[in-house]
N, C-alpha and C positions, 0 to 999 in steps of 0.2 A: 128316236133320232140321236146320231152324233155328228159331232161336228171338229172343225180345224179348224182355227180362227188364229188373224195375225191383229195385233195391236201395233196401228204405226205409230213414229217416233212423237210425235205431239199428243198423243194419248187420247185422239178425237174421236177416229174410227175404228173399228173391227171389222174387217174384212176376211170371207173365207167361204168355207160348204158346211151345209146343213146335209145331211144323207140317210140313207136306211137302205132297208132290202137286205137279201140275204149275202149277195156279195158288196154292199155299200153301193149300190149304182144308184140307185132313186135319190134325188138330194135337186138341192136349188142352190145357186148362189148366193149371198148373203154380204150386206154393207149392215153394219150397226153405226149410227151415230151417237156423241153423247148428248145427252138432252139437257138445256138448262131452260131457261126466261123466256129467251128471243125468240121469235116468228122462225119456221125451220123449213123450206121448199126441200121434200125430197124425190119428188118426179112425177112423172103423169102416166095415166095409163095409154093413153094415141102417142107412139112418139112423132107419127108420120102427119102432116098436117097439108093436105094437098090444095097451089094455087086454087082459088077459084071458087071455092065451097066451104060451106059453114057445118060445123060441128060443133057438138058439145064435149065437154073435155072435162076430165076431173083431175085437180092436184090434190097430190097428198102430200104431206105436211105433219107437223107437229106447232101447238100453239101460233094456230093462224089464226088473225081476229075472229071473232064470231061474228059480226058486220064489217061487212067490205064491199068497198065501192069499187064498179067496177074499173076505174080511171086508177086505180092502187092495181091493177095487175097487169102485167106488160109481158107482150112475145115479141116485142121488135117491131122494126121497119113493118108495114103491108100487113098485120094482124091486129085483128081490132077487137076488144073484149067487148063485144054487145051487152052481155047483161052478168049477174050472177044468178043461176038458178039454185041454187042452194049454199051453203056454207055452214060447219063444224072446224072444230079447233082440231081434228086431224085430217081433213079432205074438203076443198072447195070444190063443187059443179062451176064452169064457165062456157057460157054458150059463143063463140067464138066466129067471125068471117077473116077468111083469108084473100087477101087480093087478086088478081088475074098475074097484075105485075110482082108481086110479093118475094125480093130476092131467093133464089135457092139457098138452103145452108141450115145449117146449124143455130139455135137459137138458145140463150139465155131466157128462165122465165123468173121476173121475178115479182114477188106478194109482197107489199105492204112493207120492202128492203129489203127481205129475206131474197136470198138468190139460188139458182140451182144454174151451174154451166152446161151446153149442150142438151138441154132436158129436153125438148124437142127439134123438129126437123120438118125445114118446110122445103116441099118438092112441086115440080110440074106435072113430072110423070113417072114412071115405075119402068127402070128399063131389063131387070133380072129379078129371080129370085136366087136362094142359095138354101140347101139343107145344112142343118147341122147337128149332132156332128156330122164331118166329111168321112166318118170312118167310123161302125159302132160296130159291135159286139155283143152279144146276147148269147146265153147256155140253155139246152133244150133241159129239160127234169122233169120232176112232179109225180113221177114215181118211187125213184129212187135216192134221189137228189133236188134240192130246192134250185128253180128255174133262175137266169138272171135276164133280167128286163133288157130294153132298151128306147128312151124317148127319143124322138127327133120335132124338130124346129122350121118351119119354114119364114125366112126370112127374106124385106123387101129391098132390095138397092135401087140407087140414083148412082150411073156414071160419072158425075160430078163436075166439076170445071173441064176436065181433057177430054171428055165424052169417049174415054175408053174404059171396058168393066175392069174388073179385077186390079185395079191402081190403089196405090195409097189415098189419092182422093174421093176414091166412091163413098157415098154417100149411104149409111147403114136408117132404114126406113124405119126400123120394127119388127114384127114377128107378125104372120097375116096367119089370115084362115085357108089353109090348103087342100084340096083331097089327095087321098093318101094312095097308092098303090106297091104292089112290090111286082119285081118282071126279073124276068130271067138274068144271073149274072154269069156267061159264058168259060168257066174255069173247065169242067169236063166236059166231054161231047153228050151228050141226052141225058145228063144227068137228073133235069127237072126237078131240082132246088125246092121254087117256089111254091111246089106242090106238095113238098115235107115239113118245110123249117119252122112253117107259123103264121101268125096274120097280124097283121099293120087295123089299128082301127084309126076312126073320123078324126082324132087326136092327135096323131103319129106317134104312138105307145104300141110299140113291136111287144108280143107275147109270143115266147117260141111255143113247139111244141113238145109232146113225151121224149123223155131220154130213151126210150124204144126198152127191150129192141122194135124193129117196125116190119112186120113179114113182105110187105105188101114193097118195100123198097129194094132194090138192086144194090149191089155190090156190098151188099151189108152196111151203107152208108146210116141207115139209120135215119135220124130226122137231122141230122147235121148238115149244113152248105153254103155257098155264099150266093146274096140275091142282092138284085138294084132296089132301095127304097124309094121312090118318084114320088115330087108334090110334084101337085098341076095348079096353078092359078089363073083365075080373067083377073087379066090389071084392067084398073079403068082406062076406054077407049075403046075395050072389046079385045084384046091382043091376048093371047093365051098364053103365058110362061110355064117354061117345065124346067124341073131341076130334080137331080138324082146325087146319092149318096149310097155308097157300100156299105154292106152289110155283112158281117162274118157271124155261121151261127152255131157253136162249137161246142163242145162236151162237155158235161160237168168238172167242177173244180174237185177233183174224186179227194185231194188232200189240202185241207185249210192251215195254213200255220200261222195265221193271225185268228186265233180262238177267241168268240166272245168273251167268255168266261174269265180272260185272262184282266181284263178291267172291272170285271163285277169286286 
């Protein structure tokens, strides 16, 4: 692994990318806090927390009591912390109801003082998804040259106060379970893309295919091309969302001028 990391001016967090892979594209984002004494909420795994229905929900944390009542943990207006099922001093379990009426929005959660802003989001209904990235990039290899990946994300929106999508106000749900497909992206006339470039698994982790060459392909294109990558999801109610993102799937980097070797 490498990484880029920024220290902001109060010396509290470290923010940046953890990465790897052979062109650096595999990586996660990254918040470091610093740690001392006090109780430390740094977020949950549900960010989405839908009117009406009860879940269990885990916070993690640093130095969270090891006994906690559930009356010491709070989501706000219309969320009610039923019980604790579990508790460690890095991760509380909370079995949680949400109201019918339970305002939309954005939620503070806080343990025992400890606070985290935004850490959750409480919604009515689910009115889009979104992939992301909006635009990726993958190299075909593994013959000649090592391949470069590409993951994608399917994410849930709330329209928000305007009830229009794509605003400043929509309302970002989380990251859901999507199926994954790739379908034709229309640049050449029959050029049939999605039948060379590679295959999307259950994940959304694009693997291309051989840098060729490929007999079996026209115009000498090889296994290179651009293709739609489509998550499909049922939002609850039964409504079926679909959302696509572009896909470029392009040649190896034949010359590296940022050489590992160069930081060993």
């Amino acid at each position: 692994m490498r990484e880029v990391m920024l220290l902001d001016r109060n010396q509290h967090e470290l923010s940046g990318r953890w990465f790897t892979g052979a062109y650096n594209e595999t990586g996660i984002d990254v918040t470091l806090t610093r740690l001392g004494s006090d109780p430390l909420v740094l977020g949950v795994d549900h960010v989405g927390l839908m009117t009406g229905a009860s879940r269990e929900v885990a916070i993690y944390g640093a130095n969270l009591p090891a006994s906690v009542a559930a009356s010491a943990i709070d989501f706000g207006r219309g969320v009610s912390v039923k019980r604790v099922v579990s508790s460690t001093p890095q991760m509380l379990k909370v079995e949680l109801d949400v109201a019918k009426d339970a305002p939309v929005g954005p939620r503070d959660v806080l343990v025992a003082g400890a606070a985290r802003p935004g850490a959750a989001m409480v919604f009515d209904h689910i009115d889009s998804i979104r992939v992301k990235p909006q635009a990726g990039m993958a190299r075909v290899g593994g013959a000649n040259f090592p391949k470069e990946y590409q993951q994608f994300e399917a994410w849930a929106y709330h329209n928000g106060p305007d009830g229009k999508p794509g605003t400043k106000d929509d309302l970002e749900l989380g990251p859901i379970t999507a199926n994954w497909t790739i379908e034709e992206y229309t640049a050449t006339y029959e050029d049939h893309d999605k039948d060379f470039v590679g295959a999307i698994d259950a994940n959304g982790f694009f693997t291309p295919n051989l840098d060729g060459p490929n007999p079996k392909r026209d115009r000498n294109a090889n296994n290179v091309g651009d293709v739609w990558v489509v998550a499909t999801f049922q939002a609850p109610g039964g409504k079926t969302l679909r959302a696509r993102a572009h896909l470029l799937v392009t040649v190896p980097l034949y010359v590296m001028y940022d050489q590992g070797e160069v930081s060993q």
